[in-house]
NUZAZA-934547 format. One line per 8 residues: their letters; for each residue x, y, z of N, C-alpha, C, CB. Coordinates in steps of 0.1 Angstrom, whole numbers. Glycine has a CB too. Example, Ala and Ser with C-alpha at 12.3 -4.5 7.8 and 13.67 -1.06 7.14 Angstrom:
<pts>
as	132,-57,78,123,-45,78,132,-33,78,113,-45,90; 128,-22,71,137,-11,71,129,0,79,141,-6,57
</pts>
This chain:
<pts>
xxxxxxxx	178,-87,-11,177,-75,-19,163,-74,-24,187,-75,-30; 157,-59,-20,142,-59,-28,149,-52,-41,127,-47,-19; 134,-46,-45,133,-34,-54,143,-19,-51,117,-31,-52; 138,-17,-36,143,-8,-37,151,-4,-18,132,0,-46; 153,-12,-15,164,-18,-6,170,-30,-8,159,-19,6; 184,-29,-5,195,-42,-1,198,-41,14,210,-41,-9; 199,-52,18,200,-56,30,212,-66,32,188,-62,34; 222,-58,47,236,-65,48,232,-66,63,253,-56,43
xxxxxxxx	240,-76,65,239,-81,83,251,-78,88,235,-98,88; 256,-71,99,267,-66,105,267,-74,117,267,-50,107; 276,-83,118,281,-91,130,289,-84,134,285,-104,130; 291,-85,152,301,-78,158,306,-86,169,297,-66,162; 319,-84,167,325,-90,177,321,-102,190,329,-82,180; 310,-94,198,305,-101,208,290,-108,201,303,-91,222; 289,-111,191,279,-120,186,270,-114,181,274,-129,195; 263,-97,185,252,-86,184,251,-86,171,254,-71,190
xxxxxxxx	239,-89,166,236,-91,152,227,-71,149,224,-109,151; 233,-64,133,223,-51,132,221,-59,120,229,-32,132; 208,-51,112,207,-51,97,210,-37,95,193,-55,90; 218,-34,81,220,-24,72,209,-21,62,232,-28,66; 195,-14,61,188,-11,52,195,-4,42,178,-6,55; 198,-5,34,206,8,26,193,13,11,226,-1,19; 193,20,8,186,25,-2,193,22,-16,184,37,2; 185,15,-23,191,15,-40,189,27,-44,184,6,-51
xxxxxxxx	197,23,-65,194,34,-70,193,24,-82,205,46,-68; 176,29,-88,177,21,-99,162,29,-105,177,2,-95; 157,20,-117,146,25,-118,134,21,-112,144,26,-128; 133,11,-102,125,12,-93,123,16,-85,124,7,-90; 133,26,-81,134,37,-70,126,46,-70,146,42,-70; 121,51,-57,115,67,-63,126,79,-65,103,76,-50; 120,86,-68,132,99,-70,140,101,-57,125,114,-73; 150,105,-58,157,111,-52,152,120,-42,165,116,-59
xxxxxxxx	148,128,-45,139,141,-38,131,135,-27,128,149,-49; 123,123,-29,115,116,-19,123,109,-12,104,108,-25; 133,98,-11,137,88,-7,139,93,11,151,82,-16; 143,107,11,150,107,28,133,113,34,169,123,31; 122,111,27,110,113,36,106,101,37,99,122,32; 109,90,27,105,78,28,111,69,44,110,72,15; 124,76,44,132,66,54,130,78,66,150,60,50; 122,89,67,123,98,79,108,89,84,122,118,76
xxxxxxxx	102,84,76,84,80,77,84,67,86,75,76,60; 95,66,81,97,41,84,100,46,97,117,24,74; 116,54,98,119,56,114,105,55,122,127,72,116; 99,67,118,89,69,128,77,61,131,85,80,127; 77,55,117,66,40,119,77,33,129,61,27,101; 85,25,129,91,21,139,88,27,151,103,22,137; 96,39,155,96,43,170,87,45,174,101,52,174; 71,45,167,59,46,172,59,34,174,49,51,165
xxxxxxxx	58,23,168,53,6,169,58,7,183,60,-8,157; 72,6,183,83,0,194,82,4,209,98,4,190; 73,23,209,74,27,219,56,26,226,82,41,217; 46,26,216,36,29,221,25,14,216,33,44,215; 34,5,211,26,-6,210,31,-20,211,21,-5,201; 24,-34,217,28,-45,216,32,-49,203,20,-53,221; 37,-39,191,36,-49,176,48,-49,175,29,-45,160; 58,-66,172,68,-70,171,78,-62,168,67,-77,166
xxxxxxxx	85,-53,162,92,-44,154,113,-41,159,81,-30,156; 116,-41,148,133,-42,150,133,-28,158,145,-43,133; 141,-24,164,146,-14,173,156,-8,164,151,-19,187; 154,1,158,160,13,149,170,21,162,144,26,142; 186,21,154,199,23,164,202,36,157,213,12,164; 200,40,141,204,54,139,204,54,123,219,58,146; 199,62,118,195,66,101,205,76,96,179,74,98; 205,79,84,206,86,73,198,88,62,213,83,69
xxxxxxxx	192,100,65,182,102,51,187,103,39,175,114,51; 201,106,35,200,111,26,217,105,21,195,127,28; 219,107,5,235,102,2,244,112,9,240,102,-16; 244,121,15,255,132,22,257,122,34,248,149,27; 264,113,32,272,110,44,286,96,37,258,101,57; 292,93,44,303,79,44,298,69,35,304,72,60; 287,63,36,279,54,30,276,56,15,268,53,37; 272,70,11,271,73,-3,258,72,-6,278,65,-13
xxxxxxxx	244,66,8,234,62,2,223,63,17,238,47,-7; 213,68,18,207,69,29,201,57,35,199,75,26; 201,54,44,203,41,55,197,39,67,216,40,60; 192,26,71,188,26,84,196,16,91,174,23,84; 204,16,104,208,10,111,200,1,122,216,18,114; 190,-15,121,180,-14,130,190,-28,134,162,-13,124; 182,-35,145,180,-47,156,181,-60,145,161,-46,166; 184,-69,137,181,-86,128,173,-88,136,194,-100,126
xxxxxxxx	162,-89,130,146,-101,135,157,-114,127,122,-97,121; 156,-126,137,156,-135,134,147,-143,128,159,-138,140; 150,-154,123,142,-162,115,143,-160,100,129,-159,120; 130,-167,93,125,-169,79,112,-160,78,122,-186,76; 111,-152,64,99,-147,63,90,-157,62,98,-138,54; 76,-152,61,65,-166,63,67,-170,47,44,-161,69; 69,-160,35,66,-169,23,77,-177,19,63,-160,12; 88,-172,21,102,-183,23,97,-194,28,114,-178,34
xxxxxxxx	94,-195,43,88,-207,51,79,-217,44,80,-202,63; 76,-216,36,62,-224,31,53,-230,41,65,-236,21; 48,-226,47,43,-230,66,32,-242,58,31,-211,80; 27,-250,62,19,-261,61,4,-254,65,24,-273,71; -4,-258,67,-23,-252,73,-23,-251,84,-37,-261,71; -15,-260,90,-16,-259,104,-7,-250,111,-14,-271,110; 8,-243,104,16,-239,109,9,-219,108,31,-246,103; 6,-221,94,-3,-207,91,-13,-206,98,-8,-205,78
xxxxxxxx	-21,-214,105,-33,-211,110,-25,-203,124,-46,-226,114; -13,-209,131,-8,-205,146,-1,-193,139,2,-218,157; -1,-189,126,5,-171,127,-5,-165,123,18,-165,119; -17,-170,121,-28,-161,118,-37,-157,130,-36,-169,108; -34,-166,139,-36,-163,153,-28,-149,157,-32,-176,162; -18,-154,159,-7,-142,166,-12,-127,156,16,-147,163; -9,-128,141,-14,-121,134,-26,-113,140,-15,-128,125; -36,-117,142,-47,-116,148,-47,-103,159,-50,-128,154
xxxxxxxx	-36,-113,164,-33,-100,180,-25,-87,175,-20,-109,197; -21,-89,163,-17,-76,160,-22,-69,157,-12,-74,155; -32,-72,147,-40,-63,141,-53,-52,155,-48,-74,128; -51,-63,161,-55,-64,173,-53,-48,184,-47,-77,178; -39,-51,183,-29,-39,190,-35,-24,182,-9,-43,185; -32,-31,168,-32,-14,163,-42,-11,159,-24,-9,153; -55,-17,157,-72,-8,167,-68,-3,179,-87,-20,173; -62,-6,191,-58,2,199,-53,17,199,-51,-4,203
xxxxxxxx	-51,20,183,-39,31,187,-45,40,171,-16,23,187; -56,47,177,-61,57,162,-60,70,161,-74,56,158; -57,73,151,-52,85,146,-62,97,135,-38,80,139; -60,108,145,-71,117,136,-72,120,122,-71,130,140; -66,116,114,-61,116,99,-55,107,91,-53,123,98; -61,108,78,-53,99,65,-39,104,63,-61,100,49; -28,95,66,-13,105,62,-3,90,67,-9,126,77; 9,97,68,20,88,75,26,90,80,28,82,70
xxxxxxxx	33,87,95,39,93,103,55,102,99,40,83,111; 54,109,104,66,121,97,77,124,104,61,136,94; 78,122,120,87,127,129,91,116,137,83,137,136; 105,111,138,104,99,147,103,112,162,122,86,146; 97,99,170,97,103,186,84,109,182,110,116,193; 74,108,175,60,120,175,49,113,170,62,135,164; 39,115,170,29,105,164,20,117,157,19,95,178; 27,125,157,24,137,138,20,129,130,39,146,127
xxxxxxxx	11,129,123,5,123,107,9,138,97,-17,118,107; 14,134,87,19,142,79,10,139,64,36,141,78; 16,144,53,7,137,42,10,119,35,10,150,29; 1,110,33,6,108,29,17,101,21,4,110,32; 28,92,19,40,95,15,39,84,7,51,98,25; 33,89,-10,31,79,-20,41,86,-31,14,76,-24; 49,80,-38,61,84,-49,52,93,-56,67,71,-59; 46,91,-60,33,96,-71,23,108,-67,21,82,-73
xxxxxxxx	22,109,-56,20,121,-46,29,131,-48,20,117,-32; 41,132,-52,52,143,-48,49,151,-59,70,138,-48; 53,163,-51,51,173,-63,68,179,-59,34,187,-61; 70,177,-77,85,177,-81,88,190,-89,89,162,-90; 98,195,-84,98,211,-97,117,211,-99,89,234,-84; 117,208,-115,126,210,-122,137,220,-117,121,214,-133; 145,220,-114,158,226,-109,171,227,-116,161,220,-99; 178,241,-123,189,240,-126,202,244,-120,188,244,-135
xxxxxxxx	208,235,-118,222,237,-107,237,234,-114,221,225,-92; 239,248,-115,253,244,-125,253,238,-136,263,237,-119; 246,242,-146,241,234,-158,238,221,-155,250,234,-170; 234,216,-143,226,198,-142,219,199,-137,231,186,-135; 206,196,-146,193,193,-141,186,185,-126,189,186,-152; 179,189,-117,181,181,-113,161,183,-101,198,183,-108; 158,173,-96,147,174,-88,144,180,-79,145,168,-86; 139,186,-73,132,188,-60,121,188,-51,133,195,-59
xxxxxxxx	117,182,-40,104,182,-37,101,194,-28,101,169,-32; 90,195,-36,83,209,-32,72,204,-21,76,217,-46; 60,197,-25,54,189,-10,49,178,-16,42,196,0; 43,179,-8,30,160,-10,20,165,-9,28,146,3; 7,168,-10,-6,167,-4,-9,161,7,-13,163,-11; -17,166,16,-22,162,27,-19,165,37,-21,153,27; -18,153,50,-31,146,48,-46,149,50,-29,136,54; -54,137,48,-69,135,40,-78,130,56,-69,119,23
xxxxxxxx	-83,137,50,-98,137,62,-107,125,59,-109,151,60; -105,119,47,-110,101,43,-105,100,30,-128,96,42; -106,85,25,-103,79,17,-106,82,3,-106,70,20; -111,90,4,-121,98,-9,-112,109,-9,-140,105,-5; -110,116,-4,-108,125,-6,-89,127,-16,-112,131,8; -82,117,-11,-70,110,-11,-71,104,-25,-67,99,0; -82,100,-30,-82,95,-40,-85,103,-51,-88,87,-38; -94,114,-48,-90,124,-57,-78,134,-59,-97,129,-56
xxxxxxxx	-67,138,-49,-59,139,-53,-50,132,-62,-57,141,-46; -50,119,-59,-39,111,-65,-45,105,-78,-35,99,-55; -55,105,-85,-58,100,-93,-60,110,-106,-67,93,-89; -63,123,-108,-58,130,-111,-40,134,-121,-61,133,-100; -32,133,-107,-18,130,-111,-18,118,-121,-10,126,-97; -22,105,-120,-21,93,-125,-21,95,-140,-31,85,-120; -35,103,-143,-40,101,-153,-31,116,-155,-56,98,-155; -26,126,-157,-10,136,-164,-3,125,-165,0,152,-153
xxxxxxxx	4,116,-155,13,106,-162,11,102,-170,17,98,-159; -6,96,-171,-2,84,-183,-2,94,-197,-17,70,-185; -5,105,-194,-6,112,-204,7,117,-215,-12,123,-198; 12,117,-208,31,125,-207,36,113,-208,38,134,-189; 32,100,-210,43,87,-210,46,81,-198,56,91,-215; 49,84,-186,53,80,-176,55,71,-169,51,83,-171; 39,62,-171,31,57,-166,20,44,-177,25,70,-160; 24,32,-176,14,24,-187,16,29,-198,0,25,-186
xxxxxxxx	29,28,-200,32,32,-217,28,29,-228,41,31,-222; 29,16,-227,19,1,-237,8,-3,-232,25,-15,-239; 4,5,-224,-15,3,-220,-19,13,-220,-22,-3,-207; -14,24,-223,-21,40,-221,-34,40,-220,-19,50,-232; -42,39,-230,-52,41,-239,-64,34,-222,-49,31,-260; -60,18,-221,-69,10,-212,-64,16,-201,-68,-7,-211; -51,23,-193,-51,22,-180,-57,38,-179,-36,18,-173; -58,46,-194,-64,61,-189,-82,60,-187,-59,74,-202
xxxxxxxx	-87,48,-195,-102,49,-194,-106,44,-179,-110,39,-207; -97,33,-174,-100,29,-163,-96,37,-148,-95,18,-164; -88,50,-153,-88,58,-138,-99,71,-145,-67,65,-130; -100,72,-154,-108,86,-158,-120,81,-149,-111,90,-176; -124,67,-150,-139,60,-146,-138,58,-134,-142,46,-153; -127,54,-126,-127,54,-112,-128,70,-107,-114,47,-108; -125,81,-118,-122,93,-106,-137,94,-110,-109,109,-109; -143,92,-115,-164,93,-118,-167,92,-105,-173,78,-128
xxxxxxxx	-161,77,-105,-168,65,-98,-167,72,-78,-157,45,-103; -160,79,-78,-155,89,-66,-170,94,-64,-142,103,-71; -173,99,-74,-189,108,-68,-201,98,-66,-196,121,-80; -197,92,-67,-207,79,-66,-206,74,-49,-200,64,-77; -195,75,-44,-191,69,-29,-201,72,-16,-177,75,-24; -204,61,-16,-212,63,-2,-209,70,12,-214,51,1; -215,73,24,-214,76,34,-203,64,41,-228,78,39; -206,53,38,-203,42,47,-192,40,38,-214,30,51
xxxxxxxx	-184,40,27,-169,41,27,-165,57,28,-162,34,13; -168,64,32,-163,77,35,-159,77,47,-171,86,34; -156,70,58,-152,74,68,-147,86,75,-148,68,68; -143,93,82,-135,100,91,-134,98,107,-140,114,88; -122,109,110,-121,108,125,-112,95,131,-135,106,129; -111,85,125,-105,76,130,-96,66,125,-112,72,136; -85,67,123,-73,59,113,-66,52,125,-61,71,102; -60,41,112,-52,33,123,-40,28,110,-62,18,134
xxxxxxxx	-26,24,115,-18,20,111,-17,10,103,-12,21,117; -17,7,87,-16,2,77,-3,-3,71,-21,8,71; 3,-15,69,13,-18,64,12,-15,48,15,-31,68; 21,-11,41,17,-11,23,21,-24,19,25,2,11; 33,-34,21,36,-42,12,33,-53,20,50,-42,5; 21,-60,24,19,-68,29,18,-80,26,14,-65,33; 27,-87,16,28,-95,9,26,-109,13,37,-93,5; 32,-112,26,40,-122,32,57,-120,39,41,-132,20
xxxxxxxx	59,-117,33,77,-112,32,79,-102,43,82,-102,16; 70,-96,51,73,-88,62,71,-95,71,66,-78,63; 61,-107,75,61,-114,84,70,-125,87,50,-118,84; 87,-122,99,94,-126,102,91,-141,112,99,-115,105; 92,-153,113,85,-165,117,100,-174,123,73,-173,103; 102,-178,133,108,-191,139,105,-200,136,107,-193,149; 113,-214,138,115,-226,136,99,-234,138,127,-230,145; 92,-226,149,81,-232,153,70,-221,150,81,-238,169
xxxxxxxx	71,-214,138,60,-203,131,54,-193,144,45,-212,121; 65,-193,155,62,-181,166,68,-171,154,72,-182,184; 55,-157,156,61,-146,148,73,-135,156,48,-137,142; 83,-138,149,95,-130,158,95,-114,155,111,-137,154; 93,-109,140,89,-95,139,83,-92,131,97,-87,138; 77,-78,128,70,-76,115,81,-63,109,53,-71,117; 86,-64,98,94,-57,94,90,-48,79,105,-65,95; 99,-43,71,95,-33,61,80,-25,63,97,-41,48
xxxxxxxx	85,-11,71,73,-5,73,71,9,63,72,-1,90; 82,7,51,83,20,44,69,19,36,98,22,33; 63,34,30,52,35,31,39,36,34,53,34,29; 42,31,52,31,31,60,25,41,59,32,30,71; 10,39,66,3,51,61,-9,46,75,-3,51,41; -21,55,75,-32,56,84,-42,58,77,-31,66,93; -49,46,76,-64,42,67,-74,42,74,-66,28,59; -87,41,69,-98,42,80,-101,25,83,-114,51,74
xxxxxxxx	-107,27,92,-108,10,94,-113,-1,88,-112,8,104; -119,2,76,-128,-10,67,-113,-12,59,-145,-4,56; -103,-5,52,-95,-4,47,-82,-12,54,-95,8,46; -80,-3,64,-69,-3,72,-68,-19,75,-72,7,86; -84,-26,79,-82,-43,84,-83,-54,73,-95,-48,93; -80,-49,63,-85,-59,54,-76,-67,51,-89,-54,42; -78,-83,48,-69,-89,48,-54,-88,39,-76,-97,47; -43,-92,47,-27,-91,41,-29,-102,26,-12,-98,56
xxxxxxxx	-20,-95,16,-22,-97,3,-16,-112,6,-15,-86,-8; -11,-118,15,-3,-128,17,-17,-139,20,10,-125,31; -26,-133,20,-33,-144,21,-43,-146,10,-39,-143,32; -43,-140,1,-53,-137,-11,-53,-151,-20,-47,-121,-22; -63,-153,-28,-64,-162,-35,-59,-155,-50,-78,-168,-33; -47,-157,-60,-44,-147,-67,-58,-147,-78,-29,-149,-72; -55,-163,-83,-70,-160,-88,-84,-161,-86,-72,-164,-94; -87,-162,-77,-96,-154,-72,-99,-137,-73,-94,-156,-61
xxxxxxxx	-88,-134,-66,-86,-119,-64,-87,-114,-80,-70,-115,-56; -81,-119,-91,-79,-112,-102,-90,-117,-109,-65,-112,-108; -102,-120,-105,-115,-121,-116,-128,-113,-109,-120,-139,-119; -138,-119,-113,-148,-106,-112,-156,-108,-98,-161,-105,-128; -152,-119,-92,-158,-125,-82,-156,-117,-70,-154,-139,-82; -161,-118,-58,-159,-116,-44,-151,-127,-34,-172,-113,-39; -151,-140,-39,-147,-149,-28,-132,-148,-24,-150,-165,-33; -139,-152,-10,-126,-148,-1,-116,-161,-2,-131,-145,18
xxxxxxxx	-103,-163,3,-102,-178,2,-100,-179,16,-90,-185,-9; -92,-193,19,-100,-199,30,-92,-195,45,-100,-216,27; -78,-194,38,-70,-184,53,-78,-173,51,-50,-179,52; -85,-162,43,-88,-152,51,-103,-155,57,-87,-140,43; -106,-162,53,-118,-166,62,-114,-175,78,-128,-176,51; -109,-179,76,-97,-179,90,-96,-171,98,-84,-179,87; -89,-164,91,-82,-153,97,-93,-143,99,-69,-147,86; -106,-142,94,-116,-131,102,-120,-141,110,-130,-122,95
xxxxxxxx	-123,-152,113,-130,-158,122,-126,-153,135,-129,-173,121; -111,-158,132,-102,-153,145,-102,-135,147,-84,-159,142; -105,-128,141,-106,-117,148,-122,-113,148,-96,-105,142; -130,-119,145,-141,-121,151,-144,-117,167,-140,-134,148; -133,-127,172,-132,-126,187,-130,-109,192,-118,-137,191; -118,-102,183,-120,-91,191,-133,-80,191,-110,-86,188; -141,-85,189,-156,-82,188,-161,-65,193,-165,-95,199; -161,-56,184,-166,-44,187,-180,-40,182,-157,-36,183
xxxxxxxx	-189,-52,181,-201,-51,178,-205,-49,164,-205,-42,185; -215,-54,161,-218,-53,140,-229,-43,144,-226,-72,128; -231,-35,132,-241,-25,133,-243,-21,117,-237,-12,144; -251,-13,114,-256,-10,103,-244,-3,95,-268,-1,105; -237,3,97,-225,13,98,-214,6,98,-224,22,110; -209,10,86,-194,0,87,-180,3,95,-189,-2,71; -182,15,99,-176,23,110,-174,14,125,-186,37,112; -188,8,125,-190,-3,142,-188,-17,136,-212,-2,152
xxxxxxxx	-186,-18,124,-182,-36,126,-167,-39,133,-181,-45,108; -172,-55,135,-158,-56,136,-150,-66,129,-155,-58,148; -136,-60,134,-125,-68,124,-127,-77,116,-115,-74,130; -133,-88,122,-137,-98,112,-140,-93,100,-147,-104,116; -150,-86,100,-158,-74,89,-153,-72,82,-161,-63,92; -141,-65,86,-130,-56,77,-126,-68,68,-116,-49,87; -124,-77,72,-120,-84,63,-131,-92,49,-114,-94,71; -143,-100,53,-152,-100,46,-154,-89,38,-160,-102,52
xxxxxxxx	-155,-77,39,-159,-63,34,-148,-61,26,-161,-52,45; -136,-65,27,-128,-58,19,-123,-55,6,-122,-58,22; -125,-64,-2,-124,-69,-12,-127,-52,-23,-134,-85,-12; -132,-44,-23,-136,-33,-27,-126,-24,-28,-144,-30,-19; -122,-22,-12,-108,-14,-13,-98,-20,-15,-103,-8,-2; -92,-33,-14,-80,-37,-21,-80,-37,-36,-76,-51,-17; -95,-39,-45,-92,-36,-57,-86,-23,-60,-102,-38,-64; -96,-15,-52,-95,3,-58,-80,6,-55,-105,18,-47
xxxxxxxx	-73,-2,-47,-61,0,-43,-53,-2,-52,-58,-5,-33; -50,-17,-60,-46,-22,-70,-50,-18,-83,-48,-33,-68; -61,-14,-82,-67,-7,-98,-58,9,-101,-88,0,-94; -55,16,-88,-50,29,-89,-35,29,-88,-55,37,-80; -29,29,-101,-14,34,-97,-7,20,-101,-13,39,-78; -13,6,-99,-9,-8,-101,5,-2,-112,-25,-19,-110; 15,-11,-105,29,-13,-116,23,-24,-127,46,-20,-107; 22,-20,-136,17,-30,-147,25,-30,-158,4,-27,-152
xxxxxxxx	31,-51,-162,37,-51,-170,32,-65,-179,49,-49,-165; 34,-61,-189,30,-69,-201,24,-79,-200,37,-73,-208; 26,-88,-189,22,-106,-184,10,-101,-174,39,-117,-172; 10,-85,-169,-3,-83,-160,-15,-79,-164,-2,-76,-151; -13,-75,-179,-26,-64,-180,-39,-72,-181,-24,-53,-195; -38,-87,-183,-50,-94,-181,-57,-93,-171,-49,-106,-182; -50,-96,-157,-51,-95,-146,-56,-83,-141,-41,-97,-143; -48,-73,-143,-53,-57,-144,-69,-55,-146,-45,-50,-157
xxxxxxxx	-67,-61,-157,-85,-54,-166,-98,-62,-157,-88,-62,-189; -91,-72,-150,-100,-88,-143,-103,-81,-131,-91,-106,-141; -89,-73,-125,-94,-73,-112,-105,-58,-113,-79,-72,-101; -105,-46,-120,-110,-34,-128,-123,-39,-127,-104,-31,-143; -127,-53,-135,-141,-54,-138,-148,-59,-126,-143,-61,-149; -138,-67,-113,-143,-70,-107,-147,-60,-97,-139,-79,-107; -141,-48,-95,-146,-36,-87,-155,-32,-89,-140,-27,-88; -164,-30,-109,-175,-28,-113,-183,-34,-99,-176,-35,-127
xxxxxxxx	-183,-46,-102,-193,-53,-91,-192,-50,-76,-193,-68,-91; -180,-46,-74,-180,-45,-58,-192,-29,-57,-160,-41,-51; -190,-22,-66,-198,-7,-70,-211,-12,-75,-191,4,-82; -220,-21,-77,-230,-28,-75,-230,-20,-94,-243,-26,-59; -221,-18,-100,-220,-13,-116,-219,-32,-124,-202,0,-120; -232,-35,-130,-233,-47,-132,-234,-46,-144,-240,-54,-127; -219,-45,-150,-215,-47,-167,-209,-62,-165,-201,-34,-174; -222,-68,-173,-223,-81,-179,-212,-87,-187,-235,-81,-186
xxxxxxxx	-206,-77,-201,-204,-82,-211,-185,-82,-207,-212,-73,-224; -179,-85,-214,-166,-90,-217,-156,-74,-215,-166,-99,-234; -143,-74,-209,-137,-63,-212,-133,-54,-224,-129,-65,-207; -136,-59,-235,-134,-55,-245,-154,-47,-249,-126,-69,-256; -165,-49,-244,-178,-49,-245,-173,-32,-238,-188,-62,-236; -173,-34,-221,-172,-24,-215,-161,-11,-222,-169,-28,-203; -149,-12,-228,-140,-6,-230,-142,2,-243,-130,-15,-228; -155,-6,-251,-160,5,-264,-170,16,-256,-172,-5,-280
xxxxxxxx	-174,9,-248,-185,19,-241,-175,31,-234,-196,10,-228; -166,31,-227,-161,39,-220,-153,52,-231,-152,30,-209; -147,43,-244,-144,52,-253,-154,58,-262,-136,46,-261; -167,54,-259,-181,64,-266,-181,71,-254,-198,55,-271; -178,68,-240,-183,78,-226,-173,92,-231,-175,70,-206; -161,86,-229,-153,100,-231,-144,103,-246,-142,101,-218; -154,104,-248,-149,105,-267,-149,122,-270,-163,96,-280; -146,132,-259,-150,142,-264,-140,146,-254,-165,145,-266
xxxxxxxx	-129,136,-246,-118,141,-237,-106,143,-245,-114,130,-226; -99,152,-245,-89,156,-257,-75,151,-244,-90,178,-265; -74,147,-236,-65,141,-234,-66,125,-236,-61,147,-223; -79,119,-245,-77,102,-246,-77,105,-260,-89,90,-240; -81,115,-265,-79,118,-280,-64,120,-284,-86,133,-284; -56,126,-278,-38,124,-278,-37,113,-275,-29,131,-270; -39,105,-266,-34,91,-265,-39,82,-278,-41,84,-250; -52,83,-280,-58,72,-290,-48,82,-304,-82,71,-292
xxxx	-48,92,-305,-35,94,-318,-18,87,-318,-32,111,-320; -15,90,-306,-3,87,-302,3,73,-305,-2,91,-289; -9,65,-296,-12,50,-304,-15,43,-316,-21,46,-300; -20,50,-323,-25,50,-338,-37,43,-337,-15,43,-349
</pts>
């Protein structure tokens, strides 16, 4: 059971093992309104993987978007990947190095297969990029039906012609939530200075993270927990593809969070740790030439390089709760530096400065009252 799937295994008679994805209902959930685009998106990340590429993936037998059916709850009927996920496994150095290999070849596969746009696949059977398909993205309009209130989605934005551009849509939204409560309720005040400063920090972006023209398929929860592994760490599938999406390729390759050093990652530093330095060696090999242009490096690259966009990634939108906001503000400052913005002093140093920056924004003026 995640967040926001449970998972049943259906044995049948002659031994044929399915999984049951079924969709929760909780507050981790997104709304209602979104959930049957969420599971129209996975289908089609599936039937794309399964039909037009070598990447491992369960074979999807038949869905339900939506609670209008027998079940009460929208559903995917797919293939059991056997095995243990890799973080379950606790694999030893040596057993992780032989899936960081195979790994390798995957990432491998899907450079093979690029797509003219930032979005997520939308149609099974089609390789359509639609907008896309982030909870927080939806644009939701109040509905009354027989005196019960109720949601609707009206669209998404998108998709984005680069990474910039995506990020000003969505960051925007962020900061009306935190405004309205929604969103960092008991950090308002720190999580609104820190996206008001990132949507700045937008006009600041270089040529060479701006990419266009060429996306490729991005896992979102790449934790560990998707990578399905055998007795002898052969990877048997890669699974949970909800939220997929099409990033440009400095983005798109950057190393899986499953390999991150946490602390590392959550201070002001750049170092990589030592599986991902591994793990670019090995795609090293698929070598598409280094050049001035971060567009012509290769994979390897992506990974060394990345450390920039996984913060901005984590910085925007981050579920943040009470035990994280240290973490939060650590990994925030360490983006400073990835933006060559070399604030020296302590987070509390920077965070008077940003409240003298926008001291004249009447939506941190409601927050700093609201707060007292």
């Amino acid at each position: 059971m995640g967040a926001i799937n449970l998972h049943l295994e259906l044995v049948f008679d002659d031994g044929i093992s399915w999984m049951a994805r079924l969709k929760r209902r909780n507050t981790s959930t997104p709304p209602a309104a979104v959930r049957p685009y969420l599971i129209r998106s996975e289908v089609a990340t599936y039937s794309f993987l399964k039909k037009e590429t070598k990447v491992p993936v369960p074979e999807v037998f038949a869905y339900a978007l939506d609670s209008n059916n027998p079940v009460g709850t929208g559903y995917i009927l797919m293939e059991t990947i056997k095995g243990k996920n890799l973080l379950s496994a606790s694999p030893t150095n040596g057993q992780l190095s032989k899936v960081l290999a195979q790994l390798a070849e995957v990432y491998q596969e899907l450079y093979r297969h690029p797509f003219p746009l930032m979005g997520s696949l939308d149609t099974p059977g089609s390789t359509n990029i639609g907008p896309v398909l982030h909870d927080l993205m939806a644009d939701l309009a109040l509905t009354i039906n027989g005196g019960r209130n109720t949601r609707q989605l009206v669209a998404f934005p998108g998709p984005f012609i680069n990474l910039k551009d995506y990020y000003c849509a969505l960051i925007p939204r962020i900061l009306h939530l935190i405004v309205v409560g929604e969103l960092y309720p008991f950090w308002a005040v720190d999580a609104f200075l820190i996206h008001r400063f990132l949507f700045d920090l937008l006009g600041q972006w270089s040529e060479d993270i701006q990419e266009t023209g060429r996306f490729y398929l991005r896992h979102f929860d790449d934790k560990g927990d998707h990578i399905m592994v055998d007795e002898d760490f052969n990877i048997t599938g890669i699974i949970d593809w909800e939220g997929a999406y099409t990033a440009q390729k400095t983005e798109a390759f950057t190393s899986p969070i499953a390999l991150w050093n946490p602390e590392e990652f959550f201070s002001e530093r750049k170092t990589l740790s030592n599986s991902e330095l591994e793990f670019a060696q090995l795609l090293d090999d698929s070598s598409h030439g280094r050049a001035d242009h971060p567009t012509n490096i290769n994979l390897g690259d992506c990974v060394r390089l990345g450390k920039i966009f996984q913060r901005f990634r984590i910085c925007v939108g981050y579920t943040l709760y009470d035990e994280d906001v240290e973490n939060y503000r650590k990994a925030f400052m360490g983006l400073l530096r990835e933006f060559s913005i070399h604030h020296e002093g302590p987070w509390e140093e920077w965070k008077a400065f940003a409240l003298k920056k926008y001291s004249g924004d009447e939506k941190l003026a409601c927050l700093l009252k609201r707060e007292g």
